[in-house]
C-alpha positions as CSV (number, residue, x, y, z in Angstrom):
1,X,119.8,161.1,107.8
2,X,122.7,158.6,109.2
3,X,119.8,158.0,112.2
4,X,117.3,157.0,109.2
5,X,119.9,154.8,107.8
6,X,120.2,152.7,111.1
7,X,117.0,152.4,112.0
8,X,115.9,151.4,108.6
9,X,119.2,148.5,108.9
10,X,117.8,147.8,112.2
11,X,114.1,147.1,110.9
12,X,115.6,144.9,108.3
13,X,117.9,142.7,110.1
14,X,115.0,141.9,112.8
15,X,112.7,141.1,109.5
16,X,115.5,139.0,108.3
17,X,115.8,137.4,111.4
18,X,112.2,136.4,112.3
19,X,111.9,135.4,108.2
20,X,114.7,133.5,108.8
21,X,113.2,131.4,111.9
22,X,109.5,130.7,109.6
23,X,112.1,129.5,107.0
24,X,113.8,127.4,109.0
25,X,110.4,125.8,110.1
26,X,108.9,125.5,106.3
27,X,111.7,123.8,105.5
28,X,111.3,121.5,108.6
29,X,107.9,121.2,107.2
30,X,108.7,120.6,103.9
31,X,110.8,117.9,104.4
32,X,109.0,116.2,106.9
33,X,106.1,115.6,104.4
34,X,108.5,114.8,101.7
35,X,109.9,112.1,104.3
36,X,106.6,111.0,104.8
37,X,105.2,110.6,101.3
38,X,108.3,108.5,100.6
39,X,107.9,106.2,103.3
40,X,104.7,105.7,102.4
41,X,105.9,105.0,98.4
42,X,108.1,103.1,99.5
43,X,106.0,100.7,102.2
44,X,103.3,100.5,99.5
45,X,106.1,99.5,97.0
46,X,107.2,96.7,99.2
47,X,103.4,95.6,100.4
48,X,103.1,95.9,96.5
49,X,106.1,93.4,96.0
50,X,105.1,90.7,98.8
51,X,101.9,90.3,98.0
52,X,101.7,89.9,94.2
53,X,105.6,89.8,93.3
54,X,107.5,87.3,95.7
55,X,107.8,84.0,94.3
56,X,106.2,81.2,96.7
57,X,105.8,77.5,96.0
58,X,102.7,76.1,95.3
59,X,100.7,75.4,98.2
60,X,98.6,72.3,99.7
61,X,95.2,74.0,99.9
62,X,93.6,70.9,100.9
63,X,96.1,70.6,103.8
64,X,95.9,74.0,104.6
65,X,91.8,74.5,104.6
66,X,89.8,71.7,104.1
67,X,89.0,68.9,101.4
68,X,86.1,71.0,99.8
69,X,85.5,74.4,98.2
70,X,82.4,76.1,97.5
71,X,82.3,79.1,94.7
72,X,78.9,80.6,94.1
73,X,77.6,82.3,90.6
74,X,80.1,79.4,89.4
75,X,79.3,79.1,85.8
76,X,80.8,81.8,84.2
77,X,83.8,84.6,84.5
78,X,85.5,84.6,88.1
79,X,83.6,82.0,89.7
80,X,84.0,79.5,87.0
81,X,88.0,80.7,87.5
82,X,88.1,80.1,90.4
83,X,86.6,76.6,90.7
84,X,89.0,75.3,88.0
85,X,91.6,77.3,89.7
86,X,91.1,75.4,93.3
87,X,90.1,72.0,91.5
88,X,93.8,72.3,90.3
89,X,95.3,72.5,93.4
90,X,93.2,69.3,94.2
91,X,90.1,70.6,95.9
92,X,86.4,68.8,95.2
93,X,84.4,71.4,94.0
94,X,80.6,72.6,94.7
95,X,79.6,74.3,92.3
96,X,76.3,76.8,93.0
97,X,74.2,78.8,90.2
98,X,70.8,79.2,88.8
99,X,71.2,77.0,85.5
100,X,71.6,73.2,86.0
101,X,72.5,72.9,82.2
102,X,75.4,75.5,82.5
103,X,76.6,73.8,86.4
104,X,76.6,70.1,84.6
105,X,79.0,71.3,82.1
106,X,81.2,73.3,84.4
107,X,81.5,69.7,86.6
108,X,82.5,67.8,83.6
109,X,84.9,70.0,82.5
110,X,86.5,70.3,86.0
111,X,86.4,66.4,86.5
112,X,87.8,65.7,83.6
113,X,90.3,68.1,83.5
114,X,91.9,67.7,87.3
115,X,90.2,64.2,88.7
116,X,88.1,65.8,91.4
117,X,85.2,65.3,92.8
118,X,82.2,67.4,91.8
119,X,78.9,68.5,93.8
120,X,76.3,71.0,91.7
121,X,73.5,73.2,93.4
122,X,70.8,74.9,91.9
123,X,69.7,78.0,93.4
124,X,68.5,81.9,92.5
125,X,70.1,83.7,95.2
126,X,67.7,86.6,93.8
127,X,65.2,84.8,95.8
128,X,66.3,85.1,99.2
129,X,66.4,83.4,102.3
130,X,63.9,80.8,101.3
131,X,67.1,78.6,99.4
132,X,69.6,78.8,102.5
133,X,67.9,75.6,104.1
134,X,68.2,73.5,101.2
135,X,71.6,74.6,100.1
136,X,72.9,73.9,103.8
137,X,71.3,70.3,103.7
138,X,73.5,69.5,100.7
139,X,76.0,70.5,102.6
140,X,76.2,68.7,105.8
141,X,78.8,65.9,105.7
142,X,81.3,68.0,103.4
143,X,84.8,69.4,104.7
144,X,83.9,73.6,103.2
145,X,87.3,74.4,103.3
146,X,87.3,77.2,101.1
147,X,84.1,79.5,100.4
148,X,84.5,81.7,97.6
149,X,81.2,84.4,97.7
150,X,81.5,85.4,94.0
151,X,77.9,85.4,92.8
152,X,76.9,89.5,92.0
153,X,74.4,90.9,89.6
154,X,75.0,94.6,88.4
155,X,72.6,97.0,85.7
156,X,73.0,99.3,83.5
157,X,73.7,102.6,85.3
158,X,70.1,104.1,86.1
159,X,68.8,106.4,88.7
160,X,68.2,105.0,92.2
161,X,64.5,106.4,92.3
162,X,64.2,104.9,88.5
163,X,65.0,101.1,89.5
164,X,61.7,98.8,90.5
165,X,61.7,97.5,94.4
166,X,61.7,93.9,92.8
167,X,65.0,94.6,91.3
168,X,66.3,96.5,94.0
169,X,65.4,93.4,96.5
170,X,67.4,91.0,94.3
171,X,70.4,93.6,93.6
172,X,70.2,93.1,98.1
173,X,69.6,89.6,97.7
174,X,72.5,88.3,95.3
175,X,75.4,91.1,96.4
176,X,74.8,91.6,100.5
177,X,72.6,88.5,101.2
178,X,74.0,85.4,99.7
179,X,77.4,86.4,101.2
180,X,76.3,87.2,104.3
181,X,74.2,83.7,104.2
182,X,77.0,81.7,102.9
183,X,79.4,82.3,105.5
184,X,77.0,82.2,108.4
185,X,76.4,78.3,107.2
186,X,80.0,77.3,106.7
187,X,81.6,79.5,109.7
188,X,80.8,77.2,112.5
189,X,82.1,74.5,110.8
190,X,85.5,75.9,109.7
191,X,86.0,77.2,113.5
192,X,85.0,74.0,114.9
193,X,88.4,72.4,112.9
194,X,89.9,75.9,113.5
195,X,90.5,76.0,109.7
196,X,89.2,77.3,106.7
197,X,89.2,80.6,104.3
198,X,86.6,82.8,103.0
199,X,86.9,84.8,100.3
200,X,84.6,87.4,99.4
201,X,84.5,89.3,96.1
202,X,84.3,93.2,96.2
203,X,85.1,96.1,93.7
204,X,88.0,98.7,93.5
205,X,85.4,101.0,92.8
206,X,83.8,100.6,96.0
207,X,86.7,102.8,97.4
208,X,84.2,105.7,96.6
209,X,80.4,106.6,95.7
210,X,79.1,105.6,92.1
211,X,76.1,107.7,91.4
212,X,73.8,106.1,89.3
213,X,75.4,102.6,90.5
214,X,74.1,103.3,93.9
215,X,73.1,100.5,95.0
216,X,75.9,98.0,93.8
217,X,78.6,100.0,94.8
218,X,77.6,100.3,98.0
219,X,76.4,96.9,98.0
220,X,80.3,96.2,97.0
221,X,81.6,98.7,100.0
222,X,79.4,96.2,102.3
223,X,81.5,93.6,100.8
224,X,84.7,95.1,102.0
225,X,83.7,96.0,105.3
226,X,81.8,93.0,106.1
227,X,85.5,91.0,105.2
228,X,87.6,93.0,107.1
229,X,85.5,93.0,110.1
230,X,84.9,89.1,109.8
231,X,88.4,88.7,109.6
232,X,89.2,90.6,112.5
233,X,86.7,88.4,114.7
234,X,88.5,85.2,112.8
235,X,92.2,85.9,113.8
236,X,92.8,83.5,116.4
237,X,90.4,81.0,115.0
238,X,93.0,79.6,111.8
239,X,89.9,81.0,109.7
240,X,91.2,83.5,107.0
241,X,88.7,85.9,105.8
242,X,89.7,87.8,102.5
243,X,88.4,91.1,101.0
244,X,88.8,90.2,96.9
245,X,88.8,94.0,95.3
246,X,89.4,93.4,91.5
247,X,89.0,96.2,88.8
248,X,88.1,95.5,85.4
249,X,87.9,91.7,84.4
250,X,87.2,90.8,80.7
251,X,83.8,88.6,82.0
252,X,79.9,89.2,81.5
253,X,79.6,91.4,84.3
254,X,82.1,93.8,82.1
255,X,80.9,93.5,79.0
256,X,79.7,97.2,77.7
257,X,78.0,94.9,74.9
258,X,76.2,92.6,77.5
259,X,77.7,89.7,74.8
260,X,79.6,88.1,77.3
261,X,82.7,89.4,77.3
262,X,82.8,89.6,73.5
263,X,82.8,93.8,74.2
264,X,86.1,93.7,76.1
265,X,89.5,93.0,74.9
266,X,91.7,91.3,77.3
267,X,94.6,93.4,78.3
268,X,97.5,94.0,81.0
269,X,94.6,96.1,82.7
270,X,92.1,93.8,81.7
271,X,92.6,90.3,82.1
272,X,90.9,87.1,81.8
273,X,89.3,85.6,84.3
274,X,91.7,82.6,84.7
275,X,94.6,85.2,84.5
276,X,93.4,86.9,87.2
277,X,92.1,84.4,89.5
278,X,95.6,82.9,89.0
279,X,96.8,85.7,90.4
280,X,94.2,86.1,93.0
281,X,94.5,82.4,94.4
282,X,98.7,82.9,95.4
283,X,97.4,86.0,97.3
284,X,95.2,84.0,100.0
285,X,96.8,83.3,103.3
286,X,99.1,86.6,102.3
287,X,96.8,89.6,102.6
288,X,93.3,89.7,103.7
289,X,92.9,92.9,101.4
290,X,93.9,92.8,97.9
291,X,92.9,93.6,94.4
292,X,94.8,90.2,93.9
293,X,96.3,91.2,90.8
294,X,99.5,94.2,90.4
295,X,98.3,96.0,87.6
296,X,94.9,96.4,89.7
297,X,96.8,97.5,92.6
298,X,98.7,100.1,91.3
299,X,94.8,101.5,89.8
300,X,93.7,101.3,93.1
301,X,96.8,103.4,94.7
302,X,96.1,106.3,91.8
303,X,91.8,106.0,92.5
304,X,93.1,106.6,96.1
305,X,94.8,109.6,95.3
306,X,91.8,111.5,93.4
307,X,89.7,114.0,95.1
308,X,86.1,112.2,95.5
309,X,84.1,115.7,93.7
310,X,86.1,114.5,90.6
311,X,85.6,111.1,91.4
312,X,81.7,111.7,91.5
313,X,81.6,114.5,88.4
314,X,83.8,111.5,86.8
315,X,81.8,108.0,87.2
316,X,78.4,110.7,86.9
317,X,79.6,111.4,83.3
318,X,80.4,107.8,82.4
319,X,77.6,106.1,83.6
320,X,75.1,108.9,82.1
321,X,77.0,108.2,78.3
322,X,76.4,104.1,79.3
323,X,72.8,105.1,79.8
324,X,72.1,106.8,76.5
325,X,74.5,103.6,75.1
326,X,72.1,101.2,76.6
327,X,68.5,103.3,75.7
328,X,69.6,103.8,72.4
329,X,70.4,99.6,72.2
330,X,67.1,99.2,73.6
331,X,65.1,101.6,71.2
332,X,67.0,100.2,68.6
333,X,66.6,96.4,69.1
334,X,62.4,97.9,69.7
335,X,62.4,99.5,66.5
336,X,61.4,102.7,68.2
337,X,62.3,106.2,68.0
338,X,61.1,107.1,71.6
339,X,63.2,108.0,74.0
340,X,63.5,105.1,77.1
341,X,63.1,105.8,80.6
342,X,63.9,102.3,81.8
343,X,67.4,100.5,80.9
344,X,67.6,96.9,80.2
345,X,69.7,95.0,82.5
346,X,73.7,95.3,82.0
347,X,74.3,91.3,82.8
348,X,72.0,88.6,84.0
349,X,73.5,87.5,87.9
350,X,75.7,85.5,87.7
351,X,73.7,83.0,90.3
């Protein structure tokens, strides 16, 4: 029995003693990942802090890039921001955008209301390459200092197989192609005086798939990679290339009601376009990826931290509801009780 009793102790003590070693390295684990996580709270925290926190003095953007700035889809939300933003800070502006009525007013209101001078284009970049040659003539002889790639067009959520190739060509056109074209005409320029910024205007949603968005999202991801890559290849050049990666914005593109804006309260989440683009503009030169504005940074850090499935199941279950909101609109508007396989068109483009 005694000889039981010891090797039974015996067992236990060398079970103990190996359990004792795997705890020893769990808890080595453990608090390696705890270290880790808080690092990287804590470097976010502080990237958090210096990019849309640290107080900085107000900058000679002229000085820095260059006499002119050129903001496309200029006539309403971010790009009409944004040109009364830069015209502050003393920049001319050229304004670009489909209606000639809507551009003449935006240049009166930004001459009269800073003293700069003013320069309005008319084009559809739904169209395509065929406007690039007349855009870059008015161009020539102008100091592009600053080229803000705003112009974008987004529908209703719809499937990919349901959207006509027309509308698919100028969803390419407007959200890959005029930023693409923009920056090849005013790049050689801005390298050749080894100054100048671009700033091109993504999504925080492009961080993951959108189903039923297909196309823009991923026309948004291009956005983003096309920056960072630009900027990469810029460096040593004094060119500044900026990936812009707002969430919601209380503008037309927005707009649940397609009214304008007139759907979407402003908020701390949601704010106006010349809250946000104020908040944007002290963010260039600092980071060449940014949401440009805190509240949208700290969305972006929790979107991060979701598992894409959910994501998918997620933005699948929204945009389906914004489908039946937008047939039912459409039915309803018709007079008809039928059910609508095509969805009108969430905003116009703002080109």
């Amino acid at each position: 029995m005694a000889a039981a009793v010891d090797s039974f102790n015996l067992i236990f003590n060398q079970i103990s003693r190996s359990f004792h070693i795997y705890q020893e390295g769990l808890a080595l684990l453990g608090a390696y990942l705890v270290v880790k996580r808080t690092i990287a709270l804590v470097s976010a925290a502080e990237e958090g802090f210096r990019v849309h926190l640290f107080p900085r003095r107000r900058r000679n953007l002229v000085q820095e890039y260059g006499q002119w700035a050129v903001v496309t889809g200029s006539t309403d939300g971010i790009g009409k921001a944004y040109a009364l933003e830069l015209a502050s800070y003393g920049l001319n502006i050229i304004l670009i955008s489909r209606s000639t009525e809507k551009l003449g007013k935006v240049a009166k209101e930004i001459e009269s209301s800073h003293g700069v001078q003013t320069l309005i284009i008319k084009a559809d970049f739904g169209l395509g390459q065929e406007i690039y040659p007349s855009i870059a003539d008015k161009l020539v002889g102008k100091e592009v200092g600053i080229l803000v790639n705003n112009v974008g067009a987004m529908d209703y959520p719809q499937l990919f197989q349901e959207v006509p190739m027309e509308r698919l060509w100028q969803l390419i056109n407007i959200n890959i192609g005029a930023a693409t074209l923009m920056s090849h005409l005013v790049l050689p320029k801005m390298v050749e005086r080894r100054r100048g910024a671009i700033i091109n205007i993504s999504a925080s949603a492009s961080i993951y798939p959108n189903p039923q968005l297909a196309v823009y999202a991923a026309c948004k991801t291009y956005l983003d990679y096309f920056s960072r890559a630009l900027q990469y290849e810029c460096r040593n050049k004094g060119i500044f290339v900026q990936s812009l990666m707002p969430s919601y914005v209380a503008t037309k593109m927005t707009s649940i009601d397609g009214g304008g804006g007139g759907g979407k309260k402003m908020s701390l989440l949601m704010p106006s376009a010349t809250e946000y683009v104020r908040h944007a503009v002290s963010t260039l030169g600092v980071t060449a990826r940014t949401t440009g504005y805190w509240p949208h940074a700290i969305q972006m850090w929790i979107f991060q931290k979701i598992p894409e499935k959910y994501w998918l199941w997620g933005q699948s279950t929204l945009n389906t509801a914004l489908r039946r909101q937008a047939s039912a609109r459409k039915r309803h508007k018709s007079g008809s009780r039928k059910p609508s396989s095509v969805n009108p068109p969430f905003v116009s483009p703002t080109s």
